[in-house]
Structures are given as C-alpha cells and as structure tokens.
C-alpha positions, 0 to 999 in steps of 0.5 A: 497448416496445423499445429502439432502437440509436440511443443507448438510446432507444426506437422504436415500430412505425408503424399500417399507412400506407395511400394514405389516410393523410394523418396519423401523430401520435405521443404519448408518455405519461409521459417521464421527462426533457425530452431524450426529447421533444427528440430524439424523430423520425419515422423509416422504420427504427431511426435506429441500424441503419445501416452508419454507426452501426455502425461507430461502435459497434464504435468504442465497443466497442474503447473498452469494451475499453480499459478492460477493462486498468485493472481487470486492472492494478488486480488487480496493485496490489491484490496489492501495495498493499492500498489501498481507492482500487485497489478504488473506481477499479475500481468507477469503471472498471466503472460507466464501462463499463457506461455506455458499453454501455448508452447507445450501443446496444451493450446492444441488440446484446448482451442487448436489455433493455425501453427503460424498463429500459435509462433505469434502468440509465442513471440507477443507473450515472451516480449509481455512477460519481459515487459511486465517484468521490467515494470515488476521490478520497477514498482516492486524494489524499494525506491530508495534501494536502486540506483535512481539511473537504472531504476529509469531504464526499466520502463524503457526496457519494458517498451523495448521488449514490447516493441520488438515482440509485435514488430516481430510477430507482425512481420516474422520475414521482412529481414529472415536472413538474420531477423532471428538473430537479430530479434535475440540479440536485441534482448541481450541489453534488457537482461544486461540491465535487470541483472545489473539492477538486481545486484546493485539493489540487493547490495543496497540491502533490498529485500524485495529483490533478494526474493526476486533475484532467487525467484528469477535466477532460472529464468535469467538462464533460460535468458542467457541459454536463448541469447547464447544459442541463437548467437553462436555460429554452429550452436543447436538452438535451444529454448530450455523450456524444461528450465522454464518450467522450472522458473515458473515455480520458482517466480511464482513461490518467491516472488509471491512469498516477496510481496507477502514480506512487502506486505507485511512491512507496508502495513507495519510502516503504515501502522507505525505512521498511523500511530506516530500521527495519532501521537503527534495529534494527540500532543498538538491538542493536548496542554503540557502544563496541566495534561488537559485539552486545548482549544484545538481539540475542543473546535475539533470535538465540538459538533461530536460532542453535542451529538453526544448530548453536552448542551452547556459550555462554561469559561472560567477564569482565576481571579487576579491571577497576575498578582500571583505569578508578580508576588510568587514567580512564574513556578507558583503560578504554574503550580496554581494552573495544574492545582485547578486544572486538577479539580476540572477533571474530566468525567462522563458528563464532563469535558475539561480544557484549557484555553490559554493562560489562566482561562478553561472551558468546560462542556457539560451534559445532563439536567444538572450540567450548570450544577456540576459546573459550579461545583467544578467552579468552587473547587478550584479554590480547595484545590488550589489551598490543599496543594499550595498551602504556603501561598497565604491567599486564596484564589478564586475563579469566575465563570460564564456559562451558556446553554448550546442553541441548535446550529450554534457554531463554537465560535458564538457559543464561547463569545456568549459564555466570554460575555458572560464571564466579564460580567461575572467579573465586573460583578467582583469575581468569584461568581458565576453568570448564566444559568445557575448562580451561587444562590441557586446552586445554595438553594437546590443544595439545601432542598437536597 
C-alpha cells in the first residue's frame, strides 16, 4: 500500500464511484497503533499534495538542514576532544533527523518506501533517538555532578529503548489489543529517570545539563503528551509533532551551545593541567638552593643537547668544602654554593647544573668550550670572595672535563670526567684535568 505525504500515513485507491454508488465503506485490517483509526478519513486526493502541505514540507526540510550543522561541528570537537558524548550526540542528531524525514512525508518525495515500512523506520529511529540520548546524557553530564545510581541506569535505559523499538517494529500484531499501549507505557520509566537525572544534576551545579535540560524541555513534553494520549481511556492520541519539531531546534542550539561550553572548559582544564605538569617538572628538575638544574633534567637533556652541537662535559668540585660548612655553619655554606653557582651561570654555549652537595656539571659547545669552562672554573673563587668577604679564605674548585665520544651514553661520559676530577684532586686541587690545563689556558690567554 503506499504511503501518503500527509505525515507518513497511508492512502488507498478508491473502487470506481458510479451514480449508483450509494456507499464507500473503508476497513483497515490489522492497525498497529490506535492513532491509525483515529486520523483515518475519506479524502478525493492525497491530504498532503496540497500547496499548503508543501510548503510546510519545505519548512521542514530547511529545519532538516539545520541539523546537518551540528553533526559537522561535532566532527571539529571530535578531532580535538576524543569524547564518547561528541559520538552519541551525533548519533541523537542523526536519528532526529532521519525522524523528521520519515514522519512528514519528506520520505515520499525522496525515495517513496511501502507505508508498513515507513511505520517500522518510525518505531526503530524513536527508540534510537531515546537510546542515544540516554547514553548522551551519560558521557556528557559531568561524573562527579550525577548521582552515581542514576548515572548506571542510563545504559539501561538506552538498551530498554533499543529493545522495545525492534521488538515492536518486527513484530507490530503479535499482542494488538494492547501492544501499543503497551509499547507506550514501557517508555514511562526511561523519561521518569532522564528527568530525575536532570534535576539531581543541575541541583549538583551541572552546566552541562542546565543546557540539556533547557534543550530537552520540548521534547520531555512531547514524551509526556505521547505517554498521556496513548494511556487515557477516551483520549484522541496525539504525537505533538509540531512540538517536535520545535525541540528539534531547541536540542540542537542548546545542546550544542552546551558542548561548545564543555569544550571550552575541557580545554581549560586541559591547559591548566599542562601548565601545572610543566610546573611541577620544572621544579623537579630544578635545584632550590642555587636556581640552577639538576641531575634529573641534564639525563633528561643530554642526547637533545649533543644534537645542539655541545661536545664537552666538565665536573666540578669545591676544594675542602667541608671545613666550611664545620668552621662557619651550614648558612655559610649554603651562601658559598649559590656565590658559585652564580658564576656558572648559563649562556648559549654554556649549560650549567648542580649534581649534588658541592658538585656542578657543566655542558659546553664550540672550539673553545674547555676555555670557557676553566674560566667558569676560576671564577668560582672571585665569586665566592666579593659576596662573602667575611670568610677570611679562599675557596677554590677542581675540575674534569672529557670531550663526548659518539653513541657515549651519559653515564660513561660523566664516569670519565669524575675520574678526571679525582685526579685533578689528588694533583692538589684547584687544577683542572682534561683537555685544557691552567698552563694552556695561560698560554693561549698571553698569545691573545
């Protein structure tokens, strides 16, 4: 039989009506839902092949346009986002839309499906729309901001809504005394608990489901106008698909101005965790007393740091450190680590660290890198005298330094320069041992 354009119904061809014909007595066998019977009329052509119903029709396929746009700005958050809920409005979009196209006639105009098949699209995308607006609800609502309870039904209620759709549209007469009503009052639980779950959310302070609530407001009455109709003895059914049409605006602008929101605060908090990691790294790698890096952030560094051309490594240790911190206290000694670490400070050629208690590191690049680095090595002593003139001693530092060979791991390559430190110390401190000496660096300094 086909279908008529006048909202999804059928129509019938007439027998010839002759001047005789006194009579035209129609019968429908087998209806499937009361409101069939209810709307059923005699009419000389298709109730919708008027200029009136068309242009209502291309109303509504303006409003199906319309919610083409959400499902192309949930493919930008999806990029960004990665959430499930972007996925489950789109799937709610999607069902919204293919309901508008099959229940006002649009359907006919497009592809003209059999009237029976048109009543099981109708069925199957109303339980889809339910469904995917239960799990919807369920990825979108902020976790913590639902009661964890109703927060577990929702699944439930979208499987319960999915059942009772296919089950319904495969087998529309087993029960049709009372399958329809049955059908509708099945669905009374799902809205009892979507509702409940939107108070106790925004009551939570939700934001997320203050837009949803304003956004579902139309279509809960449309729920509840469906429930009321289809249950009360003597009422005319009613599916309020003018209503519908109106929440369909209504789900897809707040709804969508709510992911927007969601969005906006995703990536905030997103930003602020990044920023609070990069904190929290930072100081993890970072030295308290004397500002500079740690061993952490040079094993960190190191293989970047060689790509960036620094081929020395030095360590450095301040000669007879101990009597300080015994003969003038710890503060003293603190006082003597940042005086030194003040005069290895960084520059482009230069990466300075401290390794632990009186011991730095240093990385240096360029020809004259074992030159910087016994300048850096003799400065810890003027340093140390201009800021603590009281001390009454001078303190001098030793180093080792090592050129990196190719593949060298950190590890070998600060043993080497360790090894090479000890010597310098058993050669009686404030020496250096490696690649430049005190004698060289004189040398070059008096060719200059």
């Amino acid at each position: 039989m086909p279908s008529s354009l006048a909202g999804g119904y059928f129509k019938a061809a007439l027998p010839e009506i002759t001047r005789d014909t006194r009579w035209v007595i129609a019968g429908i066998d087998l209806p499937s839902h009361q409101m069939t019977l209810e709307r059923a009329f005699l009419a000389p052509r298709d109730a919708g092949a008027t200029a009136d119903n068309f242009r209502s029709l291309l109303l509504l396929a303006a409003l199906a346009g319309t919610l083409v746009m959400p499902l192309i700005f949930n493919a930008a958050f999806y990029r960004v986002l990665r959430e499930r809920f972007v996925i489950w409005h789109s799937m709610l979009t999607l069902s919204l839309l293919m309901t508008i196209v099959v229940s006002s006639g649009l359907a006919v105009i497009l592809f003209d499906p059999p009237a029976m098949m048109l009543s099981r699209l109708t069925t199957l995308l109303f339980g889809m729309t339910v469904a995917s607006g239960a799990m919807f609800t369920y990825h979108f609502i902020e976790p913590e901001l639902m009661h964890r309870g109703l927060r577990r039904s929702l699944p439930w209620c979208a499987l319960w809504a999915g059942l009772l759709s296919a089950c319904h549209a495969a087998f529309p007469f087993i029960a049709r005394p009372v399958q329809s009503s049955a059908y509708t009052a099945a669905f009374a639980p799902i809205l009892a608990i979507f509702l409940i779950s939107m108070i106790d959310a925004v009551r939570r302070g939700s934001r997320a489901a203050r837009y949803q609530a304003i956004g579902y407001a139309p279509m809960v009455v449309v729920g509840f106008v469906r429930l009321t109709s289809g249950l009360v003895p003597g009422m005319l059914s009613a599916d309020a698909m003018m209503l519908f049409y109106i929440g369909c605006i209504a789900e897809v602008s707040f709804t969508t101005l709510g992911m927007a929101d969601r969005f906006l605060t995703m990536r905030r908090e997103r930003d602020r965790a990044r920023t609070d990691a990069d904190v929290l790294e930072r100081l993890s790698e970072t030295d308290p007393l004397t500002g500079l890096l740690n061993r952490r952030a040079i094993e960190r560094q190191f293989e970047d740091l060689r790509a960036e051309g620094f081929s020395s490594l030095a360590v450095i240790d301040l000669d007879h450190f101990k009597s300080i911190n015994d003969m003038h206290g710890h503060a003293v000694g603190d006082a003597v680590l940042e005086a030194a670490a003040s005069a290895l400070q960084n520059d482009r050629d230069v990466r300075a660290y401290r390794i632990g208690g009186e011991e730095f590191m240093l990385l240096l690049r360029g020809e004259d890198a074992a030159i910087h680095g016994e300048r850096r090595r003799r400065a810890i002593s003027v340093c140390i005298a201009n800021r603590l003139p009281k001390l009454n001693q001078v303190v001098t530092a030793s180093m080792g330094m090592t050129h990196l060979i190719k593949q060298d791991c950190f590890a070998n390559s600060y043993e080497r320069a360790d090894q090479l430190l000890y010597e310098a110390k058993r050669m009686g401190r404030n020496c250096t041992r490696g690649p430049v000496t005190a004698d060289h660096l004189s040398k070059r300094s008096s060719a200059a």
